[in-house]
N, CA, C and O of each residue as an XYZ file, in Angstrom:
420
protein
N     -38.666     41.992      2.160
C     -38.733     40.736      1.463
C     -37.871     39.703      2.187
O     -36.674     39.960      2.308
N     -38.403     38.450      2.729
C     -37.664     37.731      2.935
C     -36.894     36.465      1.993
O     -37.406     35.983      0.983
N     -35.748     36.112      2.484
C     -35.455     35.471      1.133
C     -35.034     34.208      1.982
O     -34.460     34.321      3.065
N     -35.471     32.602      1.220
C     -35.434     31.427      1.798
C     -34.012     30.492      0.904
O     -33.830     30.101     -0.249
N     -33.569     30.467      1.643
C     -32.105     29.939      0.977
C     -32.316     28.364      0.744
O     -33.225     27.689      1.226
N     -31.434     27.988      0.027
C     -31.799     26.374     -0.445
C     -31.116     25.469      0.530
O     -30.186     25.728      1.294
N     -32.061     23.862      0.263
C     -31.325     23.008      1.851
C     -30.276     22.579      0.614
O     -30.323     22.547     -0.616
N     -29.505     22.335      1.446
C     -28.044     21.400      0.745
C     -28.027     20.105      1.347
O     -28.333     20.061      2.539
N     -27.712     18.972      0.727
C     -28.082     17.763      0.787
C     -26.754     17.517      0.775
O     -26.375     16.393      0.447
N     -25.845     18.495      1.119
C     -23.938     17.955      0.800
C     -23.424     17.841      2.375
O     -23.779     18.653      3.229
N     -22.356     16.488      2.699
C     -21.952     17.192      4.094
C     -20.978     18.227      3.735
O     -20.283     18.748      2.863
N     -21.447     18.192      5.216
C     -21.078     19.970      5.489
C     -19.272     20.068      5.798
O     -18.742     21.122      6.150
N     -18.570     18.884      5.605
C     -17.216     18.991      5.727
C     -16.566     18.649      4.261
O     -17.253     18.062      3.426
N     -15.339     19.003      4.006
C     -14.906     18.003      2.825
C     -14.193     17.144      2.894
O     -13.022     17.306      3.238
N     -14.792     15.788      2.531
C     -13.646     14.203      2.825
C     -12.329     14.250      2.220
O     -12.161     14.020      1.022
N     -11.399     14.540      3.014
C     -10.029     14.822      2.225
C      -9.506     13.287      1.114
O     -10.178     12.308      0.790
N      -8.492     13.543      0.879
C      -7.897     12.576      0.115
C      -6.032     11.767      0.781
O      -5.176     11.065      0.243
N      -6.213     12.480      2.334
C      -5.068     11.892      3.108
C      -5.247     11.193      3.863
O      -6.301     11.086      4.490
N      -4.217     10.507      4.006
C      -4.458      9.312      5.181
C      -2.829      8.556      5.442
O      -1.866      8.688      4.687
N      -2.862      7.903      6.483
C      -1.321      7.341      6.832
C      -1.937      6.556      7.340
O      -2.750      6.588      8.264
N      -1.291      5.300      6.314
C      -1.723      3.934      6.278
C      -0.867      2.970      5.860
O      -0.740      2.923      4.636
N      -0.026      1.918      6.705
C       0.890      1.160      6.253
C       0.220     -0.186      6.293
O      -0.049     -0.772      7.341
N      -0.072     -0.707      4.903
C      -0.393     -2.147      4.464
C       0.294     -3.134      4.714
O       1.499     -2.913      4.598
N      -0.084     -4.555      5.136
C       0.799     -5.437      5.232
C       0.470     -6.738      4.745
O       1.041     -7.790      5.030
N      -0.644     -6.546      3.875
C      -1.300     -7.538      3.047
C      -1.733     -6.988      1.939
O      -2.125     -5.822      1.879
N      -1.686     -8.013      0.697
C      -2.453     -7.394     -0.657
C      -1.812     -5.976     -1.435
O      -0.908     -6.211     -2.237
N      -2.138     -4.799     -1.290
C      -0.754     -4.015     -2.022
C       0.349     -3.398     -1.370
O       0.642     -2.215     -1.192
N       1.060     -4.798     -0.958
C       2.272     -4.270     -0.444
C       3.288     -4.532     -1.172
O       3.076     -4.976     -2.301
N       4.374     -4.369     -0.809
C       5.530     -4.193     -2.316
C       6.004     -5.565     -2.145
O       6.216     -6.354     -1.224
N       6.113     -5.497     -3.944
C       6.453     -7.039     -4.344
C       6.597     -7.974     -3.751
O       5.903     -8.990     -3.729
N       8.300     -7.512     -2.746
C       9.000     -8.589     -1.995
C       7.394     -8.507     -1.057
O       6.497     -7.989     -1.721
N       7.220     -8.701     -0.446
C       6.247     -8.568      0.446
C       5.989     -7.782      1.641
O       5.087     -8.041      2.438
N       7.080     -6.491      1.777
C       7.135     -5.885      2.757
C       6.424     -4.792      2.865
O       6.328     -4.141      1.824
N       5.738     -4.262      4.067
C       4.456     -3.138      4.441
C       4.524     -2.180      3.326
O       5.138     -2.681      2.384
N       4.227     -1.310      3.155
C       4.208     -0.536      2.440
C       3.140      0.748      2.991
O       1.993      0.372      3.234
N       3.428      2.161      3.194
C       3.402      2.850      3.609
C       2.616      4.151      2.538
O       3.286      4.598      1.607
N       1.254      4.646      2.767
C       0.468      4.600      1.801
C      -0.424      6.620      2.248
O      -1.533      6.584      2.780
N      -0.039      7.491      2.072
C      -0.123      9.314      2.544
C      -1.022      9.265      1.671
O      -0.896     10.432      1.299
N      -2.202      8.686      0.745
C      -3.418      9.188      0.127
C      -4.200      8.215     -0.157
O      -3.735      7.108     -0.429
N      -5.685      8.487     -0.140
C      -6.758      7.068     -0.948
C      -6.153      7.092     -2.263
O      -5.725      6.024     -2.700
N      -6.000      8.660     -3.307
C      -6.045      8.258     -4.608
C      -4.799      7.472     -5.194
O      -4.764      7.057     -6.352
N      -3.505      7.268     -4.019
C      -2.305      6.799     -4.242
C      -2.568      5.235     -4.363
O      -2.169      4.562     -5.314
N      -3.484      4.607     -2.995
C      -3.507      3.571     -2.955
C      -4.489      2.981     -3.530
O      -4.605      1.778     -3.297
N      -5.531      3.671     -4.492
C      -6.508      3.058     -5.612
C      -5.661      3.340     -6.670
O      -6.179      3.111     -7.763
N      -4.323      3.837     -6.710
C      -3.754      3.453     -8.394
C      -3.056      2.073     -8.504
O      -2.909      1.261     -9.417
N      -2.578      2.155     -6.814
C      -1.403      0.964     -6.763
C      -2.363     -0.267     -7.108
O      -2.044     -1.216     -7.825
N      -3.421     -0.113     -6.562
C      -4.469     -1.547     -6.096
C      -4.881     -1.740     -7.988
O      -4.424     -2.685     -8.630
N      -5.457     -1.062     -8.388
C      -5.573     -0.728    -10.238
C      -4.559     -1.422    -10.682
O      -4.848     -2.436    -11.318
N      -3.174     -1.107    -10.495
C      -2.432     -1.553    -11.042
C      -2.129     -3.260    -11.091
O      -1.774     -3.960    -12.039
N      -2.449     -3.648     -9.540
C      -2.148     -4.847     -9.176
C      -3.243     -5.942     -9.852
O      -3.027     -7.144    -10.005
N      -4.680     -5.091    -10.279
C      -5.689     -5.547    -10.577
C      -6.514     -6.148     -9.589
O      -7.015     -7.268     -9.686
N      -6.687     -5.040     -8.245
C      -7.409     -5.369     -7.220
C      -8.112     -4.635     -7.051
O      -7.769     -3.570     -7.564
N      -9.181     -4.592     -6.469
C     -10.093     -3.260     -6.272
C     -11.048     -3.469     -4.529
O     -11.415     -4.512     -3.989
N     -11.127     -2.692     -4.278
C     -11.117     -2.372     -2.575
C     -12.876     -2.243     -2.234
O     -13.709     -1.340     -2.309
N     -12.879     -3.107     -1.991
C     -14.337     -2.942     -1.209
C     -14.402     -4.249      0.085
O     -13.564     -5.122      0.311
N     -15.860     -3.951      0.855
C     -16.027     -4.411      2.040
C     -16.969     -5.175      1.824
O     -17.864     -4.703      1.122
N     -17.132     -6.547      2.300
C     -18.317     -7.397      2.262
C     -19.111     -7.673      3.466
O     -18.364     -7.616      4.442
N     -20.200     -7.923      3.764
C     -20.831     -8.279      4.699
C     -20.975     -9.726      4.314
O     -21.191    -10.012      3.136
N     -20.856    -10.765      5.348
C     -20.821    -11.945      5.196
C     -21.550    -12.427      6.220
O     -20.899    -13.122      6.999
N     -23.218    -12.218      6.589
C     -23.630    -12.787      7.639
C     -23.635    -14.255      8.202
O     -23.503    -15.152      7.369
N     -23.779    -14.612      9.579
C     -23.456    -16.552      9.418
C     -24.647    -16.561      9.452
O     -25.521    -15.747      9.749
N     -24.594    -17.974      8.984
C     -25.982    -18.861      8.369
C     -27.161    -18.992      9.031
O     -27.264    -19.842      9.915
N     -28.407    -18.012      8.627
C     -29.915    -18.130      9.730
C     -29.965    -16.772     10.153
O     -30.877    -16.288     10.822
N     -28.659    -15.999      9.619
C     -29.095    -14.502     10.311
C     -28.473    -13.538      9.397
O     -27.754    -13.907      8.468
N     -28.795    -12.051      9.697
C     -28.020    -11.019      9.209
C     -26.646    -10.364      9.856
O     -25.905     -9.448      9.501
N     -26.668    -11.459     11.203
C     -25.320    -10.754     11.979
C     -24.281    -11.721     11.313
O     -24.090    -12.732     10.637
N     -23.503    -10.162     12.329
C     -21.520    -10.947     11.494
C     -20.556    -10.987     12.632
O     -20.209    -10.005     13.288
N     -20.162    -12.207     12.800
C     -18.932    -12.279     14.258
C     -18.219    -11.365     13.570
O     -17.683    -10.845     14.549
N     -17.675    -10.594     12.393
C     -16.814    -10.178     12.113
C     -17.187     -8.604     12.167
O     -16.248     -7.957     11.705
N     -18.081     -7.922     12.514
C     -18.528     -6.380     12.289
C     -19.207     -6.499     13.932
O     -19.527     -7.567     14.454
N     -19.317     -5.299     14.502
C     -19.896     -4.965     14.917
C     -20.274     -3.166     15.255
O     -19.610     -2.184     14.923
N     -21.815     -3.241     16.163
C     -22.106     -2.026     16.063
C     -20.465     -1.059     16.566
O     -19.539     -1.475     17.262
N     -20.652      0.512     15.787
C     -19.664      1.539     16.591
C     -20.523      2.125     17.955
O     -19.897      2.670     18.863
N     -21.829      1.985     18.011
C     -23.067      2.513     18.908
C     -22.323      1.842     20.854
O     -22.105      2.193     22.013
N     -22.249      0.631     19.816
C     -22.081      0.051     21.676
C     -20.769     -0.045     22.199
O     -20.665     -0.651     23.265
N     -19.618      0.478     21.619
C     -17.677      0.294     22.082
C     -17.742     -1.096     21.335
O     -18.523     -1.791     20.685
N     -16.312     -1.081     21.870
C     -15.632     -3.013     21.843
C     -16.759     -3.896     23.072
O     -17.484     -3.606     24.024
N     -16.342     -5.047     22.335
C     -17.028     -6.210     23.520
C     -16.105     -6.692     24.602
O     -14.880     -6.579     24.648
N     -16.902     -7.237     25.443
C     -16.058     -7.016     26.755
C     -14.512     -7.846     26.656
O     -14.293     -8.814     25.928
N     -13.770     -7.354     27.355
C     -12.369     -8.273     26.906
C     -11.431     -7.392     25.955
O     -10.218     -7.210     26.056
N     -12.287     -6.918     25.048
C     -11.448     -6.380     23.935
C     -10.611     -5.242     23.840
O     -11.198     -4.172     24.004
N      -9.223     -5.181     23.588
C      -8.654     -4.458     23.836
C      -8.897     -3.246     22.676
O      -8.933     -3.614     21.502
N      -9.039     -2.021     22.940
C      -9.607     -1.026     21.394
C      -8.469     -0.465     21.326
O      -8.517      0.507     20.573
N      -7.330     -0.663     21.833
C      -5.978      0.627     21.315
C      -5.806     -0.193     19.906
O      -6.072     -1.307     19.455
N      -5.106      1.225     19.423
C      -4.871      0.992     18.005
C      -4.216     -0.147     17.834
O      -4.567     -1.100     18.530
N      -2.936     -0.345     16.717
C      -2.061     -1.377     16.940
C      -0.587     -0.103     17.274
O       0.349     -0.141     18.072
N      -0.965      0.818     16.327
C       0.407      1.764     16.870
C       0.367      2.348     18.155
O       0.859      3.469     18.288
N      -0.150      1.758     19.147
C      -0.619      2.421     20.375
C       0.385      0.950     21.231
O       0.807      1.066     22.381
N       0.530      0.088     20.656
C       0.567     -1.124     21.432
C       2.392     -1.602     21.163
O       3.156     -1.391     20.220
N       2.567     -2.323     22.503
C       4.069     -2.620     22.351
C       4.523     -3.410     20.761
O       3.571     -3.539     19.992
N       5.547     -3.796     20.384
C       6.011     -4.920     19.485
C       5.577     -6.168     20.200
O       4.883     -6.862     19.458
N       5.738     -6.632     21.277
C       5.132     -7.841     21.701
C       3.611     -8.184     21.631
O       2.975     -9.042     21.020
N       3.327     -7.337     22.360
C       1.446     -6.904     22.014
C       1.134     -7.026     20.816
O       0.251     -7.868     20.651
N       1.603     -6.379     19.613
C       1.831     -6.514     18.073
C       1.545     -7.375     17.530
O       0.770     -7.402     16.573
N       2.350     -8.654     18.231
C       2.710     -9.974     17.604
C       1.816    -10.761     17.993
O       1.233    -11.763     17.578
N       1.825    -10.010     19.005
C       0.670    -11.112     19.879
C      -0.759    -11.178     19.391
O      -1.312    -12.260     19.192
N      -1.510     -9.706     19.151
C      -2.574     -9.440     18.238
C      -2.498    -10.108     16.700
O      -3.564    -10.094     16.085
N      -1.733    -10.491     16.256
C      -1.351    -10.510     14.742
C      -1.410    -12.154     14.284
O      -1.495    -12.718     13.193
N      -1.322    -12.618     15.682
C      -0.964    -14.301     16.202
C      -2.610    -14.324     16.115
O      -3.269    -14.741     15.162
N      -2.960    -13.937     16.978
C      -4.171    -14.286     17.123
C      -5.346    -14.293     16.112
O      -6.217    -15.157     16.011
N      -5.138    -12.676     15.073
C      -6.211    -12.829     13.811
C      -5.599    -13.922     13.262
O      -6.391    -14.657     12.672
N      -4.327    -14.320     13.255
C      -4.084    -15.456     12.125
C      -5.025    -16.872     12.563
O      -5.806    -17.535     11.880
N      -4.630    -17.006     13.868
C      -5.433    -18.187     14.562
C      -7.116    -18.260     14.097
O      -7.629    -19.360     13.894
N      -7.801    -17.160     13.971
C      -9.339    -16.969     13.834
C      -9.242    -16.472     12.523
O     -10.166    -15.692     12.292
N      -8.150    -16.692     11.177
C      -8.786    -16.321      9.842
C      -9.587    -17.978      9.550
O     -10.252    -18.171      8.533
């Protein structure tokens, strides 16, 4: 007898609930300093609490579905772009990256 086992429609890993993640906008502590964040379910109580809630928008510009702000993971960074992390990068580099999203919010 052969026996046909069932498909599973689950991935096949389990999405943990850790992560090391230091915020430096939105739920960071009071005074306003980073705040340093070892789980999702830690930082959806803090965000609850603050009365914020965490999601991602797509905001295409006007006449299309693309976004200067997303792009594909398929094709790398665009040319120029530096992809190291930010903890990969000097304190000057840091500032310097940090200068610049401010310049293009």
């Amino acid at each position: 007898m052969t026996r046909v086992r069932p498909v599973s429609h689950h991935a096949p890993t389990v999405i943990g609930d850790a992560c090391d993640l230091v915020v430096e906008h939105g739920i960071c502590w009071p005074g306003g300093a980073p705040r340093r964040f070892r789980s999702k379910s830690e930082m959806k109580r803090v965000a609850t609490q603050m009365g914020l809630t965490n999601y991602v928008r797509h905001v295409p510009a006007a006449g299309t579905d693309k976004s200067p702000h997303t792009v594909s993971w398929d094709t790398g960074p665009a040319p120029g772009a530096d992809p190291r992390p930010m903890a990969l990068l000097s304190p000057d580099e840091q500032a310097a990256r940090r200068a610049e999203w401010y310049r293009n919010e």
